[in-house]
VMD Tcl script that draws the C-alpha trace (Angstrom):
set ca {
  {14.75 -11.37 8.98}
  {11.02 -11.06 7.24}
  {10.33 -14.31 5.16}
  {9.92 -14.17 1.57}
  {5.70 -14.04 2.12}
  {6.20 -10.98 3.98}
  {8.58 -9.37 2.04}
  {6.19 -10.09 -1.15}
  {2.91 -9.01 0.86}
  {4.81 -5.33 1.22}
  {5.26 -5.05 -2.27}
  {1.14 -5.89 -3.32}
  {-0.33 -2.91 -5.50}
  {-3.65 -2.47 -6.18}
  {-4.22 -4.75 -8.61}
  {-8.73 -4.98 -8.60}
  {-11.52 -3.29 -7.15}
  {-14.46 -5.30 -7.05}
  {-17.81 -3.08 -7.35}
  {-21.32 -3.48 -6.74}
  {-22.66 -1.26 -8.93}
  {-26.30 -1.99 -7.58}
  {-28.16 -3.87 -5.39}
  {-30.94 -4.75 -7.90}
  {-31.20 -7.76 -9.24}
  {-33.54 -10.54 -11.35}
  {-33.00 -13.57 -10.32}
  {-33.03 -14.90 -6.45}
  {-30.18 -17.27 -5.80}
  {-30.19 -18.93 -2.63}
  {-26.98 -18.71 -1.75}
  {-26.80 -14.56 -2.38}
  {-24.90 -13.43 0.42}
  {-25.97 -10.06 0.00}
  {-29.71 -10.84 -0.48}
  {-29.88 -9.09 -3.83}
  {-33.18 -8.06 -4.94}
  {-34.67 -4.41 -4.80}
  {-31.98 -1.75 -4.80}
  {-29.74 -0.53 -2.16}
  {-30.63 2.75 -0.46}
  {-29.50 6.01 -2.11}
  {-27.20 4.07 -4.53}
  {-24.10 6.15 -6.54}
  {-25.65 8.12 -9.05}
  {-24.15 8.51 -12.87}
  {-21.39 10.88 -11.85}
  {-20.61 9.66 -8.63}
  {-19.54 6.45 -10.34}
  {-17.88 7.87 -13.04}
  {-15.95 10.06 -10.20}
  {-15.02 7.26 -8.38}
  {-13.41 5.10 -11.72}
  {-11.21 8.29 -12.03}
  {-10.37 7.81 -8.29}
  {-9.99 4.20 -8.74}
  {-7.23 4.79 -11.16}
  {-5.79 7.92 -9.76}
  {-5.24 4.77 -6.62}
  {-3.18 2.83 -9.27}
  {-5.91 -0.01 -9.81}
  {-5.49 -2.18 -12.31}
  {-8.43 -3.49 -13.76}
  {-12.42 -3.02 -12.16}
  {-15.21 -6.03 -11.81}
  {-19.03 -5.12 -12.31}
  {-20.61 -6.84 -10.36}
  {-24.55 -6.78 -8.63}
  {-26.76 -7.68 -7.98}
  {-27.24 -7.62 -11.55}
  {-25.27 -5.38 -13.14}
  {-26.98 -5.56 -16.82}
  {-30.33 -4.40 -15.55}
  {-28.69 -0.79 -13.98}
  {-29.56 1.49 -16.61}
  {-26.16 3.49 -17.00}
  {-24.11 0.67 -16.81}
  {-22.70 0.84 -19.88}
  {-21.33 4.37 -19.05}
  {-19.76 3.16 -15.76}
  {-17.81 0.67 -18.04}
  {-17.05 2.64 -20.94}
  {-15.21 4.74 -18.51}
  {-13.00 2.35 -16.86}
  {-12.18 1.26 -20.60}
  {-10.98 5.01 -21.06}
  {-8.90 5.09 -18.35}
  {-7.47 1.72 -20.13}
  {-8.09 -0.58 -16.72}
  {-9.20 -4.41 -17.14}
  {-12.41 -4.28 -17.42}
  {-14.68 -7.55 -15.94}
  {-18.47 -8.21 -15.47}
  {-20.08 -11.16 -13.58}
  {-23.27 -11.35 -14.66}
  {-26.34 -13.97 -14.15}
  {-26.54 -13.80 -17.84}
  {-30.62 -13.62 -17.73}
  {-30.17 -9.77 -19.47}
  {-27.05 -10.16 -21.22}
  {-28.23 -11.60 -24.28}
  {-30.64 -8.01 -25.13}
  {-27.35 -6.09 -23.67}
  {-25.06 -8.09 -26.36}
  {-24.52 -4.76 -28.23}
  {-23.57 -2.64 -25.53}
  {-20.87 -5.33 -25.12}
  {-19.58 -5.89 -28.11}
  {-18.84 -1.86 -28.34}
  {-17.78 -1.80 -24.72}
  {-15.29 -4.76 -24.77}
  {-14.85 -6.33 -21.63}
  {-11.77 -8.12 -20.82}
  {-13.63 -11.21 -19.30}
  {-17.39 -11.65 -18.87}
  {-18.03 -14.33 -15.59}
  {-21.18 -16.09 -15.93}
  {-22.74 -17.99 -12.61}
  {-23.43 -21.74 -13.61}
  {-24.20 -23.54 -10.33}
  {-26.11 -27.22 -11.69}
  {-25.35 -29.53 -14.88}
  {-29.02 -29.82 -15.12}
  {-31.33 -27.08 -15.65}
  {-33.94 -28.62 -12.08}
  {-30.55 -28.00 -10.33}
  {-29.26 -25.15 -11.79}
  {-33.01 -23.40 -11.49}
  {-33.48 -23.95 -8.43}
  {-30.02 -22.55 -6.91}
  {-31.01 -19.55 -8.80}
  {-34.97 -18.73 -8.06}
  {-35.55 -18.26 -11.97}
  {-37.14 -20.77 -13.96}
  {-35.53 -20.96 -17.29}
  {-32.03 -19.49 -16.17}
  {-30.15 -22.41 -17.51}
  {-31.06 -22.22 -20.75}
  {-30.45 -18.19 -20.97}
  {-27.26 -19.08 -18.87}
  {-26.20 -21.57 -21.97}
  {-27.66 -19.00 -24.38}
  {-25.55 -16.30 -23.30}
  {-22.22 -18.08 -23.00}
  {-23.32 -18.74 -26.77}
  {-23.61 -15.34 -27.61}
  {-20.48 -14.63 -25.59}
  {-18.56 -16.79 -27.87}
  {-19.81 -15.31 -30.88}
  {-18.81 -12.39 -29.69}
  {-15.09 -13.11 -29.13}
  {-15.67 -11.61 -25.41}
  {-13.20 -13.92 -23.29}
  {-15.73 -15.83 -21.17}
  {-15.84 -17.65 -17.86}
  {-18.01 -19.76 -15.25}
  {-18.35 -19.17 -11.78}
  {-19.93 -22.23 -9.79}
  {-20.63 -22.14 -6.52}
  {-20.59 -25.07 -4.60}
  {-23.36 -26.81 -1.91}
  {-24.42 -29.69 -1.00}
  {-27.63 -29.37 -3.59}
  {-24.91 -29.38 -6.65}
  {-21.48 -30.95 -5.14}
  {-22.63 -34.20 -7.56}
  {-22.98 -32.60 -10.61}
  {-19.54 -31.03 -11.07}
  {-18.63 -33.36 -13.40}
  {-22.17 -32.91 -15.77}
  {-21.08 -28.82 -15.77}
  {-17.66 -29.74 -16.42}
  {-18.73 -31.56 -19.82}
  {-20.82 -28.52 -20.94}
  {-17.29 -26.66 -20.50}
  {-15.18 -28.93 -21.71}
  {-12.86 -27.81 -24.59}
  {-14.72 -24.33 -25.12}
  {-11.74 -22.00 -24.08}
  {-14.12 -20.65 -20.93}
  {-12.03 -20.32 -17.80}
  {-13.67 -22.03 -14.60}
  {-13.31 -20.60 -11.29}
  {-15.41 -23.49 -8.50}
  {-15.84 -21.70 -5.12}
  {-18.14 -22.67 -2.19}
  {-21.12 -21.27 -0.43}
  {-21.17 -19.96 2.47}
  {-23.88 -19.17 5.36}
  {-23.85 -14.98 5.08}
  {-27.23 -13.07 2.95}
  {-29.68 -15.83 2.12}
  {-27.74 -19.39 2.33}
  {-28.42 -21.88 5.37}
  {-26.08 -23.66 7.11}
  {-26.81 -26.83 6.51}
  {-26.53 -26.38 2.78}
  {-23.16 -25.80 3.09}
  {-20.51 -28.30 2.72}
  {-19.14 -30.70 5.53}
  {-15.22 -31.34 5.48}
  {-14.69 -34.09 4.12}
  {-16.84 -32.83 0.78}
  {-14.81 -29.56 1.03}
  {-11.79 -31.88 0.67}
  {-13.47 -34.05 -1.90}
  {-14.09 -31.05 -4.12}
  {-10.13 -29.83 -3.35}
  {-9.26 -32.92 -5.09}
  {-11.59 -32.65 -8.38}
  {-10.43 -29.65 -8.82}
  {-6.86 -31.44 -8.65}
  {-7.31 -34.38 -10.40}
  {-8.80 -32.59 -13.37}
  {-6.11 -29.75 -13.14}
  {-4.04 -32.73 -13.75}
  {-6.42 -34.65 -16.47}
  {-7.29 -31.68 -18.77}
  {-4.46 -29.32 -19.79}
  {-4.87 -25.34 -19.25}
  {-6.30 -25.24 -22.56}
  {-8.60 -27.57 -22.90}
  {-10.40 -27.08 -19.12}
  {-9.10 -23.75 -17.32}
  {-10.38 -24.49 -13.87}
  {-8.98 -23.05 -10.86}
  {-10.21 -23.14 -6.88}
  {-11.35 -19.89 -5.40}
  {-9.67 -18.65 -2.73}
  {-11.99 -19.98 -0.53}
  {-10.72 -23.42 -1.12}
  {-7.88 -23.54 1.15}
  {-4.00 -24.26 0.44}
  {-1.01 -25.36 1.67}
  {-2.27 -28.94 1.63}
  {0.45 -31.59 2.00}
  {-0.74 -33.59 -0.86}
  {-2.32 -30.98 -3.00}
  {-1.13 -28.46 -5.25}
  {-1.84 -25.05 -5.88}
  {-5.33 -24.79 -6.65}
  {-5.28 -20.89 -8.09}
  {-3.74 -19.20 -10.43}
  {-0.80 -17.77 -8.19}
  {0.76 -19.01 -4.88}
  {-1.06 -17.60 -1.89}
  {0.25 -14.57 0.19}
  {-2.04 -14.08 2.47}
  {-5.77 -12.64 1.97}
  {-6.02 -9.68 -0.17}
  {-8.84 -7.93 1.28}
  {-8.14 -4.26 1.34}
  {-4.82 -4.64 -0.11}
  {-4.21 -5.59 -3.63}
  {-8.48 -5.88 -3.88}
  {-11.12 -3.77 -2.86}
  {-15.19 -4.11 -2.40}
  {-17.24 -1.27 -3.24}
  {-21.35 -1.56 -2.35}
  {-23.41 0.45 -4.55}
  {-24.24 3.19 -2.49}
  {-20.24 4.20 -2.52}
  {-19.37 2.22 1.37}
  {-15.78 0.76 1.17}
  {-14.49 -2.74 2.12}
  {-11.39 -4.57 2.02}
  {-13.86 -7.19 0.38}
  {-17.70 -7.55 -0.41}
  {-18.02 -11.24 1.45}
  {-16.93 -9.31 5.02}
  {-20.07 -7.65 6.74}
  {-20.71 -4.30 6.80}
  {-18.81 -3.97 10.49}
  {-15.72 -3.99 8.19}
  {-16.90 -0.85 6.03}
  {-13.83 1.64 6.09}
  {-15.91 4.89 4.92}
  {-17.71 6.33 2.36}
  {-16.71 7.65 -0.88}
  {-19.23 10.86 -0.87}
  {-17.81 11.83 2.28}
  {-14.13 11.01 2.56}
  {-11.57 11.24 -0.72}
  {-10.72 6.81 -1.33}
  {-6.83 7.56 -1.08}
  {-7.94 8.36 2.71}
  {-10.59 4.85 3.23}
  {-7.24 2.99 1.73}
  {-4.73 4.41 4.03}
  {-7.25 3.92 6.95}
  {-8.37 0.48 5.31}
  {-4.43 -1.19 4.96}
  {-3.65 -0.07 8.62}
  {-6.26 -2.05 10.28}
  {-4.81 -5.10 11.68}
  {-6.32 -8.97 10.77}
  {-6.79 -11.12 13.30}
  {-5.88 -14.68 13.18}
  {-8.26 -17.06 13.53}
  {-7.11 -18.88 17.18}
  {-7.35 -22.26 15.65}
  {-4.44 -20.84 13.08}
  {-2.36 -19.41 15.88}
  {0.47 -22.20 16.41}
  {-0.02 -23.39 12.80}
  {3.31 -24.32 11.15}
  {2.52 -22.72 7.74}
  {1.09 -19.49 9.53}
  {3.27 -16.55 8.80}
  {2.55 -17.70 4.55}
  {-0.87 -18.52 4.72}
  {-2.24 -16.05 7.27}
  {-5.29 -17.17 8.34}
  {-6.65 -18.48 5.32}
  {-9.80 -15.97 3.30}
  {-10.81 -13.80 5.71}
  {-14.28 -13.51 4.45}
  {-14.48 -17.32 4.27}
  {-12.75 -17.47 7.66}
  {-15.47 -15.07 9.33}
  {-18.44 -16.86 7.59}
  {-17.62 -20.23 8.97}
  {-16.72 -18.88 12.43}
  {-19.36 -20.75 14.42}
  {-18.71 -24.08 12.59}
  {-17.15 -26.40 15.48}
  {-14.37 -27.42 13.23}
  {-12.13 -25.68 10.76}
  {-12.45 -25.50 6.91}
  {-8.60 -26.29 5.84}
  {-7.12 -28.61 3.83}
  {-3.70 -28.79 6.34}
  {-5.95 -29.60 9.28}
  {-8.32 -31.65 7.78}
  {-5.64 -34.13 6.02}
  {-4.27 -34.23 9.99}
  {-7.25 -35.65 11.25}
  {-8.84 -37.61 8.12}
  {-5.32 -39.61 7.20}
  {-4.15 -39.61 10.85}
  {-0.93 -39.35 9.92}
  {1.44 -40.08 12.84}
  {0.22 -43.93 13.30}
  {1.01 -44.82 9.75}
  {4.40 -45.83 8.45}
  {5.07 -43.68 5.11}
  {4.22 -46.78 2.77}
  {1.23 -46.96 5.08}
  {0.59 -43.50 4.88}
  {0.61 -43.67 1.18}
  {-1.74 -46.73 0.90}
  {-4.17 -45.40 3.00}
  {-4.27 -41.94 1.73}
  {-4.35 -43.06 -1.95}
  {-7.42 -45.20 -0.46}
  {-9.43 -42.48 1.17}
  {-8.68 -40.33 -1.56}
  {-10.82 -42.52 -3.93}
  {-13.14 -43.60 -1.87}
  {-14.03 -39.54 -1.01}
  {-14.16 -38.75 -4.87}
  {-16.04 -41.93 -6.13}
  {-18.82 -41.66 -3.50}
  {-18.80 -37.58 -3.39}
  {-18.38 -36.71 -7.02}
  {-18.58 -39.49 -9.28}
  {-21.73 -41.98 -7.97}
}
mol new
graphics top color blue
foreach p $ca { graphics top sphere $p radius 0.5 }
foreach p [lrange $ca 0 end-1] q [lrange $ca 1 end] { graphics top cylinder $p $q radius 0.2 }
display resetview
C-alpha cells in the first residue's frame, strides 16, 4: 500500500513556474549561480514571453516568479507581468532592488502579489561586498521603503555563507516587526560561489536552529521567517522549518525553471544537463510530460535512510551542488554523528544535546 507521501506527491499540480526572464543583470553577487551579467544568447523576445504566460496557464500554473538576472532592467518587463496579472495568476518578482525604486510606478499599476528583495549582510561592508555594488544596501533599505509605501506585500531573501552566517541576527533587527516575510537559504558552489565559502555542517545545523529558535521567539506576525528548502528536514529535534511539510523535491512537478532564452527545467539551481526542451521548438504541455517522467535518483548516502520514501533525497538542486562534499548536508545525519546518540542514556542524551545546541548558536550566531 503507497504511504501517505506518495499518495500526496500524485496529487501535486502545478502550483509555480519560476522564470528567468533575462540573463542581464547590475549588480555582481558572488554567490550568482548563474553568473548573471550580460544577457543570455538569443533571449525570448516580447511575444514569445507573452506566448508562453498563456501556455503557462493553459498548464494550470498557479502563480509565475520574475526573476533575473535582474528583472527590472529588461525593458518589456512590465508587459511580461501585466500579462500573467490578466490571466489572474500570482504574480512574484525577486529583485536586487538597485532599479526598483525608478520602476516604483510600473509596480504600483502592475500589482505584484509579493516583491522578494535579496538582503545578504546587516551591515552595508557585508552586504556590499556579497553583492559587487557599492551602495546596494542602502538602495536595498530604500526600496523595501518604497515597497511599504506602496502596500506591495514584501519579502527578504538572504542567502547564507560563511562571510554573513554572524550577522543574521543584525538583518533580523532591520526586519523585525515590519510585516516582510523572510525566507534564509544557503549558498551553494554552482555559477560564481567557491567552495570554501560555503558552510561546514555544523554551521548548516547552527543556522537550522536560528531559524528555530526564533520561529519559536517571534510569532508569525511579528518575524515571518521560514528555511528554504535547502535547509534540510526531518530532523529529530527540529521542526518544520517551511511553510508546508515536505513531500519530496518539487523540481519539475508542482515548480518549474524557465532560462530566458525559453530552455525548460524542473528547476533553475540544476545545470543545464537537466534542460527538458525548448519552448520555440516543442509545445510546454510536451517538455512537462517528458519532464515528470524522468526518474530522480537518490543520492546513495540516502539509500537505506529510515525517513527515505517521505523525504526523497532531500533538494535535488542542493543535493547535486554539494555532490563532491565528503560528507552529507542533512540535519537527520548530522544530529547522528554530532550528538552520538546511541552511547547516551535519554537524560544524557538530553543534557548533552541541550549543551551542544548552545554552545553551536552562541559561538556561530550570537559572539
Amino acid at each position: 500500500m503507497p504511504n501517505i507521501t506518495s499518495l500526496i506527491t500524485r496529487r501535486i499540480k502545478p502550483i509555480c513556474a519560476v522564470w528567468e526572464i533575462t540573463l542581464r543583470c547590475n549588480s555582481k553577487c558572488i554567490h550568482c549561480g548563474s553568473k548573471a551579467g550580460e544577457s543570455r544568447f538569443n533571449e525570448l523576445n516580447t511575444n514569445e514571453a507573452l506566448t508562453l504566460v498563456k501556455e503557462l496557464n493553459d498548464c494550470g500554473y498557479k502563480g509565475v516568479a520574475l526573476m533575473g538576472g535582474e528583472p527590472l532592467i529588461r525593458e518589456d518587463w512590465s508587459k511580461i507581468a501585466k500579462e500573467i496579472k490578466r490571466y489572474k495568476m500570482d504574480l512574484s518578482i525577486v529583485t536586487n532592488g538597485l532599479n526598483l525604486i525608478r520602476q516604483s510606478h510600473d509596480l504600483k499599476r502592475v500589482k505584484p502579489d509579493c516583491v522578494s528583495l535579496s538582503l545578504d549582510g546587516g551591515t552595508p561592508k557585508t552586504h556590499d561586498h556579497i553583492r559587487g555594488f557599492q551602495g546596494s544596501f542602502k538602495k536595498t533599505l530604500e526600496a523595501i521603503n518604497v515597497l511599504k509605501d506602496l502596500k506591495i506585500p514584501t519579502s527578504v531573501i538572504t542567502s547564507v555563507n560563511k562571510i554573513n552566517l554572524k550577522e543574521l541576527n543584525l538583518i533580523k533587527n532591520l526586519l523585525l516587526d515590519r510585516s516582510i516575510a523572510w525566507q534564509v537559504q544557503i549558498c551553494v558552489p554552482i555559477g560564481r560561489f567557491p567552495k570554501e565559502l560555503v558552510i561546514n555542517r555544523e554551521e548548516f545545523y547552527t543556522l537550522a536552529l536560528f531559524i528555530a529558535i526564533n520561529q519559536k521567539k517571534y510569532s508569525s506576525r511579528r518575524l515571518p521567517l521560514i528555511g528554504a528548502h535547502c535547509l534540510g528536514h526531518f530532523s529529530r529535534f527540529l521542526p518544520n522549518l517551511g511553510l508546508s511539510p515536505w513531500v519530496g523535491c518539487q523540481a519539475g512537478l508542482s515548480v518549474l525553471g524557465i532560462q530566458s532564452n525559453g530552455d525548460i527545467k524542473g528547476c533553475l539551481t540544476l545545470p543545464d544537463e537537466f534542460i527538458q526542451g525548448n519552448v520555440r521548438t516543442q509545445s510546454l504541455k510536451d517538455i512537462l510530460e517528458n519532464l515528470r517522467s524522468r526518474k530522480k535518483q537518490l543520492p546513495r548516502k540516502c539509500i537505506n535512510c529510515d525517513v527515505v520514501k517521505s523525504c526523497r533525497g532531500h533538494c535535488l538542486g542542493t543535493a547535486y551542488a554539494l555532490k563532491d562534499f565528503e560528507d552529507h548536508y542533512c540535519l537527520r545525519t548530522i544530529e547522528k554523528e554530532l550528538f552520538n546518540l546511541e552511547q547516551l542514556s535519554i537524560r544524557g542524551k538530553l543534557d548533552s544535546t541541550y549543551s551542544k545546541f548552545k554552545n553551536f548558536y552562541y559561538n556561530l550566531i550570537i559572539k
